[in-house]
C-alpha positions as CSV (number, residue, x, y, z in Angstrom):
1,X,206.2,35.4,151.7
2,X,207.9,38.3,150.2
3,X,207.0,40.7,147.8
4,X,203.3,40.9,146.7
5,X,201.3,39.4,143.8
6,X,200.0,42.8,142.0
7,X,196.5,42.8,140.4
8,X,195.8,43.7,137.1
9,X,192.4,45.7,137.7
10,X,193.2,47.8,134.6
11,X,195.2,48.0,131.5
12,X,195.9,51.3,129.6
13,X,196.9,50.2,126.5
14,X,195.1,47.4,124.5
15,X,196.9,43.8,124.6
16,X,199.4,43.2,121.4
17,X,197.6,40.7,119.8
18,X,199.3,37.1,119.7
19,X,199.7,37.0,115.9
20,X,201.8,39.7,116.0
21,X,203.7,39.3,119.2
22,X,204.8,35.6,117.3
23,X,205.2,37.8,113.9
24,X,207.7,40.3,115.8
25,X,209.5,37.4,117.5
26,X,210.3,35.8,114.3
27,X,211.7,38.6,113.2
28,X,214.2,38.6,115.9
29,X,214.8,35.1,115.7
30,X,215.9,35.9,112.2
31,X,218.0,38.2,113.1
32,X,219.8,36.9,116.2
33,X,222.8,35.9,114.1
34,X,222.9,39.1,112.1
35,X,223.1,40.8,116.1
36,X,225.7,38.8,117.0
37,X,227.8,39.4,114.0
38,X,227.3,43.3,114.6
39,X,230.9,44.3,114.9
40,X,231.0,47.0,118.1
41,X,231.8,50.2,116.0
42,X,227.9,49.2,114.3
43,X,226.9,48.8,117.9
44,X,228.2,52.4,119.4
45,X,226.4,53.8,116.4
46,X,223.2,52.3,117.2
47,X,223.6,53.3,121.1
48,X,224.6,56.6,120.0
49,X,221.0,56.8,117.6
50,X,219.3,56.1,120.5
51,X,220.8,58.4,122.8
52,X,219.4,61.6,120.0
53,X,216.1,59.2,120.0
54,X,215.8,59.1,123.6
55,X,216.8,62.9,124.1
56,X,214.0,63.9,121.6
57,X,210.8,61.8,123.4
58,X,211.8,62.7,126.5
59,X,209.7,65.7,127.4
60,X,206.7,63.6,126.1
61,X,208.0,60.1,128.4
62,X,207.9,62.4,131.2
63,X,204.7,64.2,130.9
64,X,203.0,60.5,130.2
65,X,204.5,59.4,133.5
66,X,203.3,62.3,135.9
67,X,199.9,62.3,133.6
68,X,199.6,58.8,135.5
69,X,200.8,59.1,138.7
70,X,199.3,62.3,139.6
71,X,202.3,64.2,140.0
72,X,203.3,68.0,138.9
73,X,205.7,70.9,139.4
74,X,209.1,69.9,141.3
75,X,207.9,65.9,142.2
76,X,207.8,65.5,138.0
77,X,211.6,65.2,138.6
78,X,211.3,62.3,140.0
79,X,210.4,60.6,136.0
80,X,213.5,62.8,134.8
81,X,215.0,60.8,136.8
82,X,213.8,57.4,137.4
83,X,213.4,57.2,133.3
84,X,215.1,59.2,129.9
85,X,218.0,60.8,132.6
86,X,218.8,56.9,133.7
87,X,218.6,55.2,130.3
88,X,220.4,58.1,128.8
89,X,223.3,57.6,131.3
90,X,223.5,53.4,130.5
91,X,223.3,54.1,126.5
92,X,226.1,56.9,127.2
93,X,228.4,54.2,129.6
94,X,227.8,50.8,127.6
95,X,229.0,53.2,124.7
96,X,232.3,54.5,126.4
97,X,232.7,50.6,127.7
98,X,232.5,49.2,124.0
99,X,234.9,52.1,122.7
100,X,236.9,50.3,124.6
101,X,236.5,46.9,123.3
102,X,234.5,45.6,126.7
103,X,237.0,46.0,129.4
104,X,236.7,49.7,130.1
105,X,238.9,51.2,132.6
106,X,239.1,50.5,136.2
107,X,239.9,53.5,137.9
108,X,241.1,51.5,141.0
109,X,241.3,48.6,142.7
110,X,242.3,46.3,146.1
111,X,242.0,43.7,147.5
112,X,240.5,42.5,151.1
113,X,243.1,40.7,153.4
114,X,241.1,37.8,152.6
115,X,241.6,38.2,149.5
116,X,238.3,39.4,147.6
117,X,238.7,42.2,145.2
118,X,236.9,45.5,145.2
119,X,236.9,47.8,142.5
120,X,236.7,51.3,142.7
121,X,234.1,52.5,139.8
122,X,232.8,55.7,141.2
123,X,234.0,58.6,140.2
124,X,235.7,58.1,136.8
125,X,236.4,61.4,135.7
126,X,236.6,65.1,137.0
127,X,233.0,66.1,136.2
128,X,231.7,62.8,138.4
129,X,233.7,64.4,141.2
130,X,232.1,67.8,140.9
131,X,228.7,66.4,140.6
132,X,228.9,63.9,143.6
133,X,231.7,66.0,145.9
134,X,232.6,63.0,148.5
135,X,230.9,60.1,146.9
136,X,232.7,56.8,145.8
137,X,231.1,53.4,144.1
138,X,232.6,50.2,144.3
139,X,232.0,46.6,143.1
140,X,232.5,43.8,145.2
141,X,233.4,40.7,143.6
142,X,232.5,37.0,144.1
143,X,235.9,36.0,146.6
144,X,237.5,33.5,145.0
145,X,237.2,35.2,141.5
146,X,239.3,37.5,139.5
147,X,238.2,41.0,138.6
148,X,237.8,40.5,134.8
149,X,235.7,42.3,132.6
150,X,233.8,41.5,129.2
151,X,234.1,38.3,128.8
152,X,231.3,37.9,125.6
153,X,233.8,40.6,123.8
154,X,237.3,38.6,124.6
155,X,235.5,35.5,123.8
156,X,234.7,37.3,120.4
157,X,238.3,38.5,119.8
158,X,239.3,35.1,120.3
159,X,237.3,33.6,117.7
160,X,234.2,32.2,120.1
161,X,230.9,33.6,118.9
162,X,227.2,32.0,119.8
163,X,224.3,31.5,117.7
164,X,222.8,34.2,119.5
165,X,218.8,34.1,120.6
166,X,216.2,35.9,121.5
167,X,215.6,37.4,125.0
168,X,212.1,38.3,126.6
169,X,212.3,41.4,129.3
170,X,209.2,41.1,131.3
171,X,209.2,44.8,132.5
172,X,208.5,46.8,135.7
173,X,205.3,49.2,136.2
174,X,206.4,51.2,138.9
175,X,209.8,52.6,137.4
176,X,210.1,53.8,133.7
177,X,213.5,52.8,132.7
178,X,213.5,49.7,134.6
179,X,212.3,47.7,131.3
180,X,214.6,49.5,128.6
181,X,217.3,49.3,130.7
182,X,217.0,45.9,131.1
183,X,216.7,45.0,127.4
184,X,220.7,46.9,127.1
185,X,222.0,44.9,129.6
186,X,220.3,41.6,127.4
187,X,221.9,42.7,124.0
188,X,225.2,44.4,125.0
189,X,226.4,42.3,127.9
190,X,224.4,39.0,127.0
191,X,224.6,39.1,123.0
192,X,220.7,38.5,123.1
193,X,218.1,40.1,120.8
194,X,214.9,41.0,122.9
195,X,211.4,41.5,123.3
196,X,210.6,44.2,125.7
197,X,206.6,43.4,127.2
198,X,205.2,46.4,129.1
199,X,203.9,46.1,132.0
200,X,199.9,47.0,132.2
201,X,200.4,49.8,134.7
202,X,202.6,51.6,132.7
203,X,201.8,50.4,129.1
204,X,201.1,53.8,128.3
205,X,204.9,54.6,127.8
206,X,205.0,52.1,125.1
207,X,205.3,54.8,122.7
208,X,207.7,56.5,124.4
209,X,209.9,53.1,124.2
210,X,209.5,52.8,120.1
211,X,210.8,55.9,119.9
212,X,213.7,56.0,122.1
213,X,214.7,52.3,120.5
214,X,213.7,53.1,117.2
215,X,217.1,52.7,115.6
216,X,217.5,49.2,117.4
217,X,213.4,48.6,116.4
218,X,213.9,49.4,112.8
219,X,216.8,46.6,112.6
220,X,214.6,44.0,114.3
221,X,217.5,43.4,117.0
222,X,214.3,45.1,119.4
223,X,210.7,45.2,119.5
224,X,208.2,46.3,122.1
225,X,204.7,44.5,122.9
226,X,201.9,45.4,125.3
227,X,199.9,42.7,127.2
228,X,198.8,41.7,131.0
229,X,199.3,37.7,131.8
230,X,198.0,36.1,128.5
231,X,200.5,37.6,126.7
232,X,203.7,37.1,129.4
233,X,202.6,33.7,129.6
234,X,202.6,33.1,126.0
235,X,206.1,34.5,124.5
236,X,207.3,32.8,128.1
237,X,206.2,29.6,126.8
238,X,207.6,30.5,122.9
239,X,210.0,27.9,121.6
240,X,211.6,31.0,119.3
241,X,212.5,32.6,122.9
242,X,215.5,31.2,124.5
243,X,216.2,33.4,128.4
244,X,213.9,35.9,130.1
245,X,214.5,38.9,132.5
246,X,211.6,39.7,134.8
247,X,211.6,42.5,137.4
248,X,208.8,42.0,139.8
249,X,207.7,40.1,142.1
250,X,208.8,36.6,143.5
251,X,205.0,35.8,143.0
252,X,204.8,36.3,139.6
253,X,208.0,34.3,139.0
254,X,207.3,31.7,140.7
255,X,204.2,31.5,138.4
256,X,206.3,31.4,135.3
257,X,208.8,29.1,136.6
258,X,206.8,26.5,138.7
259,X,203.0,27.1,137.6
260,X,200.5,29.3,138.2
261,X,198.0,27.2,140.3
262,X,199.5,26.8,144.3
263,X,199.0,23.1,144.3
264,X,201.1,22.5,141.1
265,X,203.6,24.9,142.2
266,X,204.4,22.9,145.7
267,X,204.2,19.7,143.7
268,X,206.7,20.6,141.1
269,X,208.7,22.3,143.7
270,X,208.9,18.8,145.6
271,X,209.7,17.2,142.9
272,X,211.9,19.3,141.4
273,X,210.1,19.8,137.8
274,X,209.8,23.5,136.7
275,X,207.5,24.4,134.0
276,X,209.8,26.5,132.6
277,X,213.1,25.3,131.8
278,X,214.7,28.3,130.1
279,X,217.3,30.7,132.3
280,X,215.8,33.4,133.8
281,X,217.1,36.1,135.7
282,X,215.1,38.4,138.1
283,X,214.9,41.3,140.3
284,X,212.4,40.4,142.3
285,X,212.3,43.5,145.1
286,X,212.9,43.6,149.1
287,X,212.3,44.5,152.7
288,X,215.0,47.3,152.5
289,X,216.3,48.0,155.9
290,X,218.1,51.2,157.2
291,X,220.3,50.8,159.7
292,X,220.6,53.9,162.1
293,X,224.3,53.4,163.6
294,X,223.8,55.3,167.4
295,X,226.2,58.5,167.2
296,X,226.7,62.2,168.7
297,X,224.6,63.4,166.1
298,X,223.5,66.6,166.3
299,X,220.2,68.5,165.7
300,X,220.8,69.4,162.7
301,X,222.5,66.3,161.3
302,X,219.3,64.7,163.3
303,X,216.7,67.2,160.8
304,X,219.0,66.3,157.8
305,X,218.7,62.4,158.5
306,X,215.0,62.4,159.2
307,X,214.6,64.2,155.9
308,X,216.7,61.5,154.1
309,X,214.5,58.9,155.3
310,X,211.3,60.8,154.7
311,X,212.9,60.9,151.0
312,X,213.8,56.9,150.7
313,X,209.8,56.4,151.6
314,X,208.5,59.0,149.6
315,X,210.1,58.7,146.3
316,X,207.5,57.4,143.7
317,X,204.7,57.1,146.1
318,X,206.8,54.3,147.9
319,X,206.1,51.6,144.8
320,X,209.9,51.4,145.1
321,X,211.5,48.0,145.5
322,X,214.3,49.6,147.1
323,X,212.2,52.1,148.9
324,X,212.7,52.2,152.8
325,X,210.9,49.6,154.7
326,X,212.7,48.9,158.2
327,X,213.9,51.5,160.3
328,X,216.3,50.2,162.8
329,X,217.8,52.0,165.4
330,X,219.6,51.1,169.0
331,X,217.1,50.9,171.8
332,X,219.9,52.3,174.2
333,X,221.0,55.6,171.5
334,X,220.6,58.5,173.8
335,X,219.6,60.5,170.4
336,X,217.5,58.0,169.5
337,X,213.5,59.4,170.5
338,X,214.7,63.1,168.9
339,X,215.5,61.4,165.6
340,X,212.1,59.3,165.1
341,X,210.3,62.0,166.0
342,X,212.4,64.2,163.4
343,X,211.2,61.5,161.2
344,X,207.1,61.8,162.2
345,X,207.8,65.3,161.4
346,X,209.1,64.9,158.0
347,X,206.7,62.3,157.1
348,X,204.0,64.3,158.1
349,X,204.6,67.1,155.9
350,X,205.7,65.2,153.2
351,X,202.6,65.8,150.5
352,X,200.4,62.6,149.9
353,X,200.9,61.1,146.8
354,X,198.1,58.8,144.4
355,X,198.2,55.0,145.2
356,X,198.4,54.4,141.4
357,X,199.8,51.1,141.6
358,X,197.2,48.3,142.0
359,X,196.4,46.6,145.1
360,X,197.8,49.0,147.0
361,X,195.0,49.8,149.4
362,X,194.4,46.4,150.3
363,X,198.2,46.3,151.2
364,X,198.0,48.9,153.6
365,X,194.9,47.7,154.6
366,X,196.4,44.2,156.0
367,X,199.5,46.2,157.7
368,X,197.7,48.0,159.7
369,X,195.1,45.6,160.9
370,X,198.0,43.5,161.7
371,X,199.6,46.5,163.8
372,X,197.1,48.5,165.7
373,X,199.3,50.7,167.1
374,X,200.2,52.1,163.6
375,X,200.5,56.2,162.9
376,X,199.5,57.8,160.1
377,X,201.5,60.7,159.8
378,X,200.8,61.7,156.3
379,X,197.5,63.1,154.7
380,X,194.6,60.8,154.2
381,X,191.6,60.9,151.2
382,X,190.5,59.5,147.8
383,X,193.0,57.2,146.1
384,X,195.8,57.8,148.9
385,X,197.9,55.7,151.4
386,X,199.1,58.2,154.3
387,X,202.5,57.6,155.4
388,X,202.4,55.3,158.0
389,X,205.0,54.6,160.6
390,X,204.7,50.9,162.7
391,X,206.6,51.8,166.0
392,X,208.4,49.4,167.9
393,X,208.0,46.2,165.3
394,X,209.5,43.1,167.0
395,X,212.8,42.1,166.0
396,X,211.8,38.5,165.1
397,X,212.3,36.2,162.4
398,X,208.8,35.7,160.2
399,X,207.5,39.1,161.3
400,X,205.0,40.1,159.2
401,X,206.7,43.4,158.5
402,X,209.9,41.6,158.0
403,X,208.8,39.3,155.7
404,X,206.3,41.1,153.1
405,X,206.9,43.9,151.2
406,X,204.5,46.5,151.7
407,X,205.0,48.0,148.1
408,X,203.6,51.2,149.6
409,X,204.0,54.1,152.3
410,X,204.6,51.9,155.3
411,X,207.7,52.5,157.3
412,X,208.2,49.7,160.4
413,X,210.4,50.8,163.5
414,X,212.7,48.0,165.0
415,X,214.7,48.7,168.1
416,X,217.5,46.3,168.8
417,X,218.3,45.9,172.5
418,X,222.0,47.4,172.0
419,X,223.3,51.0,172.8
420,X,227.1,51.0,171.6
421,X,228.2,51.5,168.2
422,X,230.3,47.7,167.9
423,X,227.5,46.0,169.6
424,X,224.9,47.6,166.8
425,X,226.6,47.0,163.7
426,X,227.4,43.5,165.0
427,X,223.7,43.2,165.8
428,X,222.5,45.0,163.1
429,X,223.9,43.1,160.5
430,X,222.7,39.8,162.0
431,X,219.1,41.5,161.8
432,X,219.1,42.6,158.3
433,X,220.8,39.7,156.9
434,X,219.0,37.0,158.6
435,X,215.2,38.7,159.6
436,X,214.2,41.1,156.8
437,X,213.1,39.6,153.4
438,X,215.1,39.7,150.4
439,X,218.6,40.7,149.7
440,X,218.6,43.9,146.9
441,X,219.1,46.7,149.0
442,X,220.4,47.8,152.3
443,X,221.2,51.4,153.7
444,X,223.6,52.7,156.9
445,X,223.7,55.7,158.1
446,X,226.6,56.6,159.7
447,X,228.7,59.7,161.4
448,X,232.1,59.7,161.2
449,X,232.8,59.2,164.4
450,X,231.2,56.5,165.0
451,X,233.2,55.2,161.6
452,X,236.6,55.8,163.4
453,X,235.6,53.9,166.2
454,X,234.1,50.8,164.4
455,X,237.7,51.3,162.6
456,X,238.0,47.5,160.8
457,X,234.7,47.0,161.6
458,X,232.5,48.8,159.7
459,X,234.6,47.1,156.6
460,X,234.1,43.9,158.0
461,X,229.9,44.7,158.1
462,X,230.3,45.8,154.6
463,X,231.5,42.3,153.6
464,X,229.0,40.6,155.7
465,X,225.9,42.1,154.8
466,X,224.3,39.9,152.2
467,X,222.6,42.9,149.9
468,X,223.6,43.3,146.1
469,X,223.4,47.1,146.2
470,X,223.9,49.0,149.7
471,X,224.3,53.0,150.4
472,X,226.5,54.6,153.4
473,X,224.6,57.6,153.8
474,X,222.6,57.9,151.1
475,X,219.7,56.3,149.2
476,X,220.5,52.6,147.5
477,X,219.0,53.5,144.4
478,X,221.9,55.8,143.7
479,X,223.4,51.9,142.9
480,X,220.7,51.6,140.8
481,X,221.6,55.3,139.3
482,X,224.8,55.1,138.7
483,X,224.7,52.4,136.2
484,X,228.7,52.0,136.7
485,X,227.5,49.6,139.9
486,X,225.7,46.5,139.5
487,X,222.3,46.2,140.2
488,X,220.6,43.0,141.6
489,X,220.4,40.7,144.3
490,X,222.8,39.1,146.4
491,X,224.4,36.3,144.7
492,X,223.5,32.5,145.8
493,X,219.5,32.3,145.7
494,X,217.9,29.4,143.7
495,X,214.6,29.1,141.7
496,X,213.2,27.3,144.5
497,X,214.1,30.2,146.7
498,X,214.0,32.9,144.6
499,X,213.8,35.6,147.2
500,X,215.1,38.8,145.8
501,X,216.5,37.0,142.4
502,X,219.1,35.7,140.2
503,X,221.8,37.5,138.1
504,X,222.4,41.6,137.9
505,X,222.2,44.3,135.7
506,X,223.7,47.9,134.5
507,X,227.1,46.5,135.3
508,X,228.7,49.3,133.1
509,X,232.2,48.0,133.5
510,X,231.4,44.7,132.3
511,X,232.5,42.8,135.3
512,X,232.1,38.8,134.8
513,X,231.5,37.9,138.8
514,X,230.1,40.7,140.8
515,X,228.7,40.2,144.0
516,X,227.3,43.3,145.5
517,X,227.9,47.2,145.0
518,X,228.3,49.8,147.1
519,X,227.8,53.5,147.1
520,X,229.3,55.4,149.8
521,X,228.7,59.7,150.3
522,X,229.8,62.0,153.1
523,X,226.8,62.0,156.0
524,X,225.8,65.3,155.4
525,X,225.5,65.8,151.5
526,X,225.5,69.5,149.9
527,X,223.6,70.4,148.2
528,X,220.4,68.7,148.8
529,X,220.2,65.3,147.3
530,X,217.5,65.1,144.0
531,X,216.4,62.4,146.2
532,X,214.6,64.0,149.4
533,X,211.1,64.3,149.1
534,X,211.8,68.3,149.8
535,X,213.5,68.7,146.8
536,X,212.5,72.6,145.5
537,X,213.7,72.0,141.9
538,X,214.2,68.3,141.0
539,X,212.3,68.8,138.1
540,X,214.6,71.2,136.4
541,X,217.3,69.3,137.8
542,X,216.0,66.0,136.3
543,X,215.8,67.8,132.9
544,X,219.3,69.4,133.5
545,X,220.9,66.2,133.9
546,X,218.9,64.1,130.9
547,X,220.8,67.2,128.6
548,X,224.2,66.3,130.5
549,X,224.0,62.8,130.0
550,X,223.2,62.7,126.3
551,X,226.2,65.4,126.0
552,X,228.3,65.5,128.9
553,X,230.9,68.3,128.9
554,X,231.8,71.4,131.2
555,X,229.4,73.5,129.3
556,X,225.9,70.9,130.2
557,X,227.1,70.4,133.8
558,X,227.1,74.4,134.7
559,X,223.6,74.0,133.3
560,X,222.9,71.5,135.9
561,X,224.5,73.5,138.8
562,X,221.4,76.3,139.2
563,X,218.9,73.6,139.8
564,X,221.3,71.8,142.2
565,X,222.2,74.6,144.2
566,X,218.3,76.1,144.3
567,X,217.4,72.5,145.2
């Protein structure tokens, strides 16, 4: 069990129909080649029509996004930023990393005694350090590899080029530029024409796609379809279509991959026959743990923390993949009943949001009849799930809050029978990697001194925690975010045991073998991350940043700087 099987009780925008899903697909069949023979100076000017393209729909991608979820005022930020700001920021880096020719530069890197490397990809330049004071992003990669970078373009210099083909990115409803982001990573990094398929809750920002992609549309190198199951199943199945990308849910892809009817899957399984036999490459979602590490934390770092949290559960109604899911702290942390009550607190007055994505009652419905002694801090009504904390979940293997994804505003409580700061990480670390579900993202919090004493340690946790994207003290969807990290799962899952999924991502700096990335800030951030749920003016600061993004320069970040420091 994992993450759950989503219902399609409605669809916004009528289905594509089949004739002209196959019509747009031979399109980009026929033009797979010309694609690949698009020499990168062609390709830069096509990113660079989309950034303008993007720039100019955004106000009306953003207003069709709150439209849906119910959300107005400072909490529109949130699709700023979870859609035009984000794909602005991967057309703007996949250009600056094909200016230079595919292995853009590195601004540092080491290597682990044993060996691994780690690359040093966050900040780049003297506006990334004003905008995240104290932050750093790194990418991990597989030990045993070397660091390179860009291997489609060095094949290409060298003479190696591929027939090309056609991708299909099944897209995600929950997060706007999950779906168009994906579809870049397909045709820069991967040398793939694709076919974007909306997803039926958020089929309404098809529009909103065509426009920002209409340079790429009107060569035929993209197109964008709408459609629930019939459709997915279909151009899965197409003989023109030769990989797929799907972020969702293992459910779904084990559908595609072993069948859709339970029987049929275990058989197949067993026998190890797939229906589909094509690659395919997933984000599949998680149980995302934080792990509190016990420290002399005071009061107000205590507030600050409980806030951060409250922010990590709130974001987007909770339909986050990486959204917070366990909270684990030390049972024996003398600070440790002040800060999960700071957390009640912050939860409680965090406004109640719409349960727009389906299913999501009936979620919440099963957690807490499985946990009785649940509390629901948040506000209650028509068409909301409150904000529900599960105290004191057992620390067991195959706990039901362990092992499924809620996919809404449930937070579980795990107390691990430890009270010092080596014993937790130790234990911790066992915990998340071996009890909670799924391995895309993981998040510490941590003082520093409880850093200095861990010493060696805490570097040797980072290595062994099996998570593709984890944040030290702040929110893993920065790794997301930054688009300069990697995004995905934790390398070594199989199509029988697809868990969190296969493959990665963003990847800005090309990297050929990354394993994980990791975004580290200082454990009290100022101003107040866009992130927390408190946020006074992440809507002008979402908007602020979409301008600085398409334009970056001294003159676009002071006009992000009001709306930070106001936030």
């Amino acid at each position: 069990m994992a993450s759950p099987s989503f219902p399609e009780h409605f669809v916004h925008v009528p289905p594509t129909p089949i004739a002209e899903v196959d019509a747009l697909v031979d399109k980009l069949y026929d033009r797979r080649q010309a694609w690949v023979g698009t020499s990168v100076a062609e390709r830069i000017a096509l990113l660079r029509a989309c950034v303008d393209a993007t720039l100019s729909v955004a106000e009306e991608w953003v207003a069709a996004a709150s439209r849906a979820k119910g959300i107005e005022g400072p909490r529109t930020g949130e699709e700023w930023l979870g859609g035009p700001m984000t794909l602005l920021r991967n057309l703007r880096l996949y250009i600056e990393a094909l200016e230079a020719g595919g292995q853009p530069k590195v601004p540092a890197m080491r290597q682990r005694p044993d060996g691994q490397w780690i690359a040093t990809v966050f900040p780049q330049n003297t506006l990334d350090k004003l905008m995240f004071t104290g932050f750093t992003g790194e990418v991990w990669i597989e030990p045993g590899k070397e660091p390179t970078q860009g291997r489609l373009y060095v094949d290409k210099r060298a003479g190696k080029v591929s027939e090309g083909g056609v991708a299909l990115v099944l897209g995600a409803g929950n997060v706007a530029s999950i779906g168009p982001m994906d579809a870049l990573y397909k045709l820069i990094v991967d040398d793939e024409v694709v076919i974007i398929k909306t997803n039926p809750v958020n089929a309404y920002l098809s529009p909103a796609w065509k426009k920002a992609f209409a340079p790429l549309i009107e060569a035929d190198f993209v197109h964008v379809v709408d459609g629930g199951a019939e459709v997915g199943q279909h151009l899965c199945q197409h003989a023109k279509i030769h990989s797929i990308h799907i972020t969702g849910s293992d459910a779904t892809h084990d559908a595609i991959v072993w069948g859709g009817d339970p029987a049929e899957r275990e058989r197949r399984k067993a026998s190890n026959e797939p229906l589909l036999t094509k690659p395919i490459t997933s984000e599949l979602g998680c149980v995302t743990p934080v792990l509190v590490v016990p420290g002399p934390w005071s009061d107000k770092q205590i507030r600050y923390q409980a806030r951060q949290v409250a922010g990590m559960v709130a974001n987007n109604g909770s339909f986050n993949c990486n959204a917070a899911k366990v909270l684990v702290v030390a049972e024996g942390w003398d600070r440790k009943e002040k800060f999960l009550q700071a957390v009640r607190e912050e939860l409680a007055r965090t406004p109640a949001r719409r349960a727009y994505y389906p299913g999501a009652k009936d979620r919440y419905g099963r957690f807490v009849e499985r946990y009785p002694e649940h509390e629901v801090l948040g506000a209650t009504g028509e068409g909301v799930v409150p904000w529900t904390l599960l105290p004191k979940v057992p620390a067991t293997k195959g706990e039901y809050a362990l092992t499924n994804e809620a996919f809404c505003g449930v937070l579980a409580q795990v107390e691990l029978p430890v009270a010092s700061v080596v014993d937790f990480m130790k234990e911790a670390v066992r915990f998340a990697n071996d009890d909670c579900w799924g391995t895309l993202s993981c998040m510490i919090l941590i003082d520093k001194t409880s850093e200095q004493e861990l010493g060696p340690h805490f570097d040797q946790a980072l290595a062994d925690l099996r998570y593709g994207g984890i944040g030290v003290n702040c929110w893993a969807a920065l790794v997301y975010g930054l688009v300069v990290t990697t995004w995905g799962a934790f390398p070594g899952h199989t199509l029988h045991d697809i868990q969190s999924g296969i493959g990665v991502v963003h990847n800005a700096l090309f990297f050929d073998h990354p394993q994980k990335s990791i975004v580290r800030a200082p454990f009290i951030i100022n101003p107040t991350p866009v992130w927390f749920a408190d946020h006074k003016t992440q809507d002008k600061m979402g908007r602020a940043l979409a301008d600085f993004e398409a334009k970056p320069g001294f003159g676009s970040f002071l006009k992000v700087l009001p709306a930070a420091l106001r936030g």
